[in-house]
N, C-alpha and C positions, 0 to 999 in steps of 0.2 A: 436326406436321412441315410441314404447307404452311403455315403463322402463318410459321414460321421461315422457309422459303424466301420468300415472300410481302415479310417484314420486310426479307429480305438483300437482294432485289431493290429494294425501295424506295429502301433506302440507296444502293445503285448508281445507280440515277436520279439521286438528290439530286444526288450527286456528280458525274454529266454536267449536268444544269442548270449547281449551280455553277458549276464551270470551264466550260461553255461561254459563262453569261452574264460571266464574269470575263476570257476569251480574248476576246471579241467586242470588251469594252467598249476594252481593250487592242487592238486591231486596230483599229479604226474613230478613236478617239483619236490613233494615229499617224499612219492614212491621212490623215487632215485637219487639221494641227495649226494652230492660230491664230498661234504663235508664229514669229517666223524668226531669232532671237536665235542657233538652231544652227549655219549659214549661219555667220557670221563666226564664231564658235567653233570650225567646222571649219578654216576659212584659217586662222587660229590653230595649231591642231594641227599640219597639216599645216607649217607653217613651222618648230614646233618640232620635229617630228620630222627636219627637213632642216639643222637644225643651229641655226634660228634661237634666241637667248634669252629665255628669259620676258618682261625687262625691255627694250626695245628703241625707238626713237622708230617715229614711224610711216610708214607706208608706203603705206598704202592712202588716206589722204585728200589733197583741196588746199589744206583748210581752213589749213592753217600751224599747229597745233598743236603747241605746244613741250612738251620735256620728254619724259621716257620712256612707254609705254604696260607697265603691268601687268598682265595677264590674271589676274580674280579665279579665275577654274578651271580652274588649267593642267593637268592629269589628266584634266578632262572632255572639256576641250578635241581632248587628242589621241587620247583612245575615241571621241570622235567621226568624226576625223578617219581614224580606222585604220580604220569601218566606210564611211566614204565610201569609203576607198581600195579595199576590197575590192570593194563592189559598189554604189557611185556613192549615189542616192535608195534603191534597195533597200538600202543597208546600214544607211544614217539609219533607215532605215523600223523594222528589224529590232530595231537598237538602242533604239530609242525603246518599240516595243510590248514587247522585253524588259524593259527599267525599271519601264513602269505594272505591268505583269503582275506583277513583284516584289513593285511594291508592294498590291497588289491580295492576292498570296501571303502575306503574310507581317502582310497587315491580319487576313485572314482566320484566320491560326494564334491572332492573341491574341485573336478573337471567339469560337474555341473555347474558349479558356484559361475565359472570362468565361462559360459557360455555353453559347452560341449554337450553335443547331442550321441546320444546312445551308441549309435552306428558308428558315423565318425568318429566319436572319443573312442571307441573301441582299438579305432585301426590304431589310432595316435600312442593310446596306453601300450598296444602289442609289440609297435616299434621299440617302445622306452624298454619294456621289460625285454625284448630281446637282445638287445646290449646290455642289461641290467640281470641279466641270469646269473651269473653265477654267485650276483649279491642273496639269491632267494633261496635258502634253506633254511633248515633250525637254527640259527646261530641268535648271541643273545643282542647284536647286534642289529637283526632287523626285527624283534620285538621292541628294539629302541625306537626303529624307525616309523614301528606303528606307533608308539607312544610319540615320537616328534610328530607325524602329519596327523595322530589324535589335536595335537595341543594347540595346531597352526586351526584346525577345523574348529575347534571350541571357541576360541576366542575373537575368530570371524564371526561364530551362531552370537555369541555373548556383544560382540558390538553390535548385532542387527537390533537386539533388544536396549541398546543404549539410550535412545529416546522414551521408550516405551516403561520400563521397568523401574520400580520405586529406585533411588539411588543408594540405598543403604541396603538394600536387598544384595541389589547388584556388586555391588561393593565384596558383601563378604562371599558373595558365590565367586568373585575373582580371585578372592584372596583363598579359600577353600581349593579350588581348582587348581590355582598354581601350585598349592604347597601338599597337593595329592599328587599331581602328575609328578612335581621334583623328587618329591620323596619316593614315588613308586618308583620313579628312573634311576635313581640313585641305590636302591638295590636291586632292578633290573640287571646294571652292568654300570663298573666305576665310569665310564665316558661320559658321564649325564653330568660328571662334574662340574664340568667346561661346557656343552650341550645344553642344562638348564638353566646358569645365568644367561647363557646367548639370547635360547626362545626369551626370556625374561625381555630383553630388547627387542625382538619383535613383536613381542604385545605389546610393548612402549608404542612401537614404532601404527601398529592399529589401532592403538586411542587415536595417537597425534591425527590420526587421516581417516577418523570417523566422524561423519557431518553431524552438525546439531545438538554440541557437544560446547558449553560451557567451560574455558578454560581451568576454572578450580574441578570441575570433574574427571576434564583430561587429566591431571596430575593426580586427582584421588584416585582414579581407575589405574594411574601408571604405578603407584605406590603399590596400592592393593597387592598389586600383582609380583613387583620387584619382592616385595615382604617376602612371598609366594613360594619365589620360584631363588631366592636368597635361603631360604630356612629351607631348604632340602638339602642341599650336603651337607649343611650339618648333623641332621636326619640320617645319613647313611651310618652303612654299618658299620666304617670304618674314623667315621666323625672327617672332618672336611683336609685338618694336615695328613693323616698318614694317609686317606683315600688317594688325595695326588701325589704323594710319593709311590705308591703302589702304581698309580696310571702313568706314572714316569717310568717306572720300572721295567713296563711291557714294552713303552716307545724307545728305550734303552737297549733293550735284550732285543729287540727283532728291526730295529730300522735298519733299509737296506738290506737286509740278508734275508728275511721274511716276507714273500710275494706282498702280502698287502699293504707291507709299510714300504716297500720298491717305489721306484718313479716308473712311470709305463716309459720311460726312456733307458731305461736299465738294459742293459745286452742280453739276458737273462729271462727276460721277463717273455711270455708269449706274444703273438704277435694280436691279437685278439684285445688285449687289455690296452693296447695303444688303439686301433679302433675304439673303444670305450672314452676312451679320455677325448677322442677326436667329438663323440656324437653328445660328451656332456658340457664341451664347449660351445658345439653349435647352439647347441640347446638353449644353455646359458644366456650366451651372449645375445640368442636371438629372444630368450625372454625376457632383457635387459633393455634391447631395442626395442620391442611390443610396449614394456610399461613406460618409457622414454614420451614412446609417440603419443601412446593415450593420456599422460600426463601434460603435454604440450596441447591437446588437445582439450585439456579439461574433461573429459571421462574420469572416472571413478576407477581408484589401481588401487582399494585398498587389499583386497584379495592376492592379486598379482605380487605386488609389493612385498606381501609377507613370503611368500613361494620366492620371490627373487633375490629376500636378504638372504636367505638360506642357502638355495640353490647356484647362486653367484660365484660367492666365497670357497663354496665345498669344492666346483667345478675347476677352478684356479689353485686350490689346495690339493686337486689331484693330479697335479704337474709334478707333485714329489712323493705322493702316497697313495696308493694305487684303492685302500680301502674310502678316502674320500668320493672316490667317483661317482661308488654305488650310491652313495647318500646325496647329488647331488643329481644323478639321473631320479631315481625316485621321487625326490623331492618335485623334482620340474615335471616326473610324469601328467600331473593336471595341466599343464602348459602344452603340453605336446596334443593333450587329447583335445583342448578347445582349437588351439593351431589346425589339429586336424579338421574342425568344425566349419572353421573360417577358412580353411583352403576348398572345400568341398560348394561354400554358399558361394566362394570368388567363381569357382569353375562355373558354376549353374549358370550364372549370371552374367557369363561371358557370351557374347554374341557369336556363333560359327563365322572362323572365315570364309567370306564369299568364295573363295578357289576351293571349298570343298563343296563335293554334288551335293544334292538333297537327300541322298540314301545314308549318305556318311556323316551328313551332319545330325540325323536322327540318330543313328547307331550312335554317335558320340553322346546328345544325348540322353538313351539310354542310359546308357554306362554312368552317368552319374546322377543318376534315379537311385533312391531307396531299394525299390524292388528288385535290381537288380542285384545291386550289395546284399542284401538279404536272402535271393537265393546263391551266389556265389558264397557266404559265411556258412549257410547252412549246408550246404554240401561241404565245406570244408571241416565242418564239425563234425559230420557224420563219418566222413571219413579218419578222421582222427581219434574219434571216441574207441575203438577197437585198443589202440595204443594208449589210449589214457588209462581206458582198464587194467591194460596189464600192468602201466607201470604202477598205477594204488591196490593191484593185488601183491606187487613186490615189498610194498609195505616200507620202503625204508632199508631193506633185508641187506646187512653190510655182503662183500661177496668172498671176504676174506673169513666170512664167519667156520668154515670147513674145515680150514687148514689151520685155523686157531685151534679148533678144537681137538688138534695132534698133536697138539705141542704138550713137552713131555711137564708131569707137574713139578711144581717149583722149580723146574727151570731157568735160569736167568736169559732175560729176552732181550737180543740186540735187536732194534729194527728200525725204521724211520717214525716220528711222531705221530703220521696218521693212523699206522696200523697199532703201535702203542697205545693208541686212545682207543683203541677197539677192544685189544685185549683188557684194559684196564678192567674193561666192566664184562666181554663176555668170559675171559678168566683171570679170576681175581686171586687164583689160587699161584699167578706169573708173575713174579715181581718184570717192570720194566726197565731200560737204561732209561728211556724218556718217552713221555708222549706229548700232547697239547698241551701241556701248562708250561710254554714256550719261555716267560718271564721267571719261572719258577727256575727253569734249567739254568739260563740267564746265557747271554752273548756265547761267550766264550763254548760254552757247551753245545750252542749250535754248530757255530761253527766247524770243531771236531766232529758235531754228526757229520754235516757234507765230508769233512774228511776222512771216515769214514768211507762213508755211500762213493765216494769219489775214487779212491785206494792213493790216500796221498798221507798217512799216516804209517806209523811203523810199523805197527799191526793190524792184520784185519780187520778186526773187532774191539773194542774196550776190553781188557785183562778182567775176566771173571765171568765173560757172557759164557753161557754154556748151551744157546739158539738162537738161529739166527733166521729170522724170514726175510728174504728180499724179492724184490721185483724177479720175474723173471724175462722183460723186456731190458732195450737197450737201456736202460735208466740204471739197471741191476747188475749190470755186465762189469763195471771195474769189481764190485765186491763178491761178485759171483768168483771171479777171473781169481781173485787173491784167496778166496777161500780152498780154490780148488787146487791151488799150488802150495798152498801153504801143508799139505801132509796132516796137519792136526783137524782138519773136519772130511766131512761126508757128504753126499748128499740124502737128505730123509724122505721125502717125499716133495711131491707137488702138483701144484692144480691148473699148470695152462697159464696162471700167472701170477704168482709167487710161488717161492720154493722155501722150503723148510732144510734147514742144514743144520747136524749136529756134528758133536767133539765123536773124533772117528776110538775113544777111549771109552766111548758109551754104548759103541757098537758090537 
């Protein structure tokens, strides 16, 4: 009886670990996000929700940009936009650690699926996500992602009930499912274009390799579903031609010049994002190998399988695009946390070499007992939790928000995209040259930003700007260097890191 109580009590622990280490990492990821791409996707929102239209010229720059602006995620745009309204940085905030948290949820369901026990999946998930950090913010990108390992997780639960459930029931709950997940993805963010017939082949691919399944049903469950997951771009909001001309537009305007559409082999690129491409190959290839062997072995790989057509592809498509990698760690994260499962039961199970004493071969052991991963987690939680707080009392809190709020009004504002997207929405009252809507600006207009930020242009700034924030690290230094010889600015103020410089005619 106390084994039992003893065992039930473990399990409870596991499960505060888990979720505490899985809430944390979601909280601390929101509180400090690197990205500010939200920022203009909120102004966005909010405009549509006021009656503005998706499609509309612009209004926020002075750049002279002609032609209409398209927002690739007009859905995400205005969830964002609804949690600003409600409660300003706290609502972004909430939003934001709700999303990782999802996805964090719902990684961890299919590492059950796969084997994965609490502890270990835990270590296995931590590894993936720490290569996999810089993928985890608001972006409308990994609301995507929870909506892909959503659709990989449903249509696992939906073939467990393939035997079990009337066939015509099942049918239209396939066809239902798929043509909700498409169409919601498709105005989550235009990438669902191409992303929803794909899954559409992997639920192909789990009829075909789910047992006890009548070949006329295999093909009615593949239909179902193709129906599905086919009738959602057309669903979108931009209907299925101009939505991929518009997702052509963005892989147009920022390939290779834009970090995430980079190859991690690019000169340019940090050295961190080629570690990433290195840990989503091993991954890959070794979850490639995993379902090979089980397959040869006659085991059951329908789980696997669907995680490996995904996770495969994406990992080898991030040999030229730095934003495939995230979707290809994530994807495999449930792989990595059963792997952790299965390397933990190999260890147990392994007999001590004779050449160790008997004191060291206990100590060893130890070391990969439960109990003691449980108290080493838990101390490491406790010690972290101090830092987790602070960063979900940071809320999000951009750090340029100060020195935004200097800048003189109406204004015209030169600066780099990300702090552009900041002013966009905390002053709206500043027209920008440019911020996030990278495809909007289009190639050629990046470009001249780095030349610009670079000082390899003939003027400091774009002819009209009339402020200027820049870095005031070495990143900042050619445009610092030309403003400050150039005679026509100043310097205005600054915060330790960025500076504000005006036209010295203003002074």
């Amino acid at each position: 009886m106390a084994q039992v109580v003893a065992a039930v009590s473990n399990r409870r622990w596991d499960s505060v670990l888990l979720w505490g280490f899985l809430a944390s990492l979601a909280i601390a990821r929101a509180g400090h996000p690197e990205e500010r791409d939200a920022f203009w996707q909120i102004r966005a929102g909010m405009e549509n929700l006021a009656g503005v239209p998706f499609a509309r010229p612009d209004t926020w720059g002075w750049s002279g940009i002609e032609g209409n602006w398209y927002p690739n995620s007009p859905l995400w745009n205005i969830l964002l936009a609804l949690s600003y309204g409600a409660a300003g940085l706290w609502g972004l905030f909430v939003l934001s650690a709700a999303t990782i948290l999802a996805l964090l949820v719902v990684t961890h369901l299919l590492g059950r699926r796969l084997g994965a026990r609490r502890l270990p999946g835990l270590l296995g998930l931590l590894a993936v996500y720490s290569a996999a950090f810089p993928m985890l913010s608001a972006r409308a990108t990994l609301v995507i992602q929870v909506l892909l390992l959503t659709s990989v997780y449903l249509v696992l639960r939906l073939s467990d009930l393939a035997t079990t459930m009337r066939p015509a029931i099942l049918t239209a709950v396939v066809t239902a499912g798929a043509l909700g997940l498409s169409t919601l993805g498709n105005w989550l963010h235009l990438s669902f274009l191409l992303l929803g017939p794909a899954l559409g082949g992997v639920w192909a691919l789990v009829w075909l390799m789910t047992p006890g399944l009548t070949p006329v049903r295999r093909v009615v469950f593949i239909v179902a579903g193709g129906i599905g997951w086919l009738l959602g771009p057309v669903l979108s909001p931009y209907g299925l031609v101009l939505g991929l001309a518009r997702a052509r537009a963005v892989q147009e305007a920022c390939e290779g010049i834009i970090l995430e559409w980079a190859s991690p082999f690019s000169p340019l690129v940090p050295p961190k994002f080629f570690l990433m491409l290195a840990a989503a190959l091993v991954l890959a290839l070794g979850a490639a190998g995993w379902l090979y062997k089980r397959w040869r072995a006659g085991a059951p790989v329908r789980d696997l399988a669907a995680l490996v057509a995904i996770g495969l592809p994406t990992a080898l498509a991030g040999l030229v695009a730095i934003r495939f990698l995230g979707v290809s760690l994530l994807v495999l994260a449930p792989v990595a946390a059963a792997a952790a499962t299965r390397a933990v039961d190999w260890l147990r199970s392994r007999p001590a070499p004779a050449s160790l004493s008997p004191r060291l071969a206990a100590r060893l052991r130890d070391y990969s007992t439960g109990r003691f991963w449980r108290i080493v987690l838990t101390a490491t939680l406790v010690v972290l939790s101090p830092g987790v707080v602070l960063l979900g009392l940071q809320h999000g809190e951009p750090p340029e928000r100060a020195i935004v709020a200097q800048l003189p009004s109406g204004c015209r504002l030169f600066t780099d995209s990300v702090l552009g997207s900041a002013t966009v929405l905390l002053r709206p009252d500043v027209p920008v040259w440019m911020d996030g809507r990278l495809d909007f600006a289009g190639r050629q207009m990046i470009l001249d930003a780095y030349g610009y930020q670079n000082g390899t242009m003939a003027d400091p700034v774009p002819p009209g700007a009339t402020c200027v924030l820049v870095a005031a690290n070495a990143d900042g230094a050619p445009l610092r260097a030309r403003l400050s010889s150039s005679g026509d600015w100043r310097f205005g103020s600054g915060d330790g890191t960025l500076e504000l410089w005006l036209p010295v005619a203003a002074g």
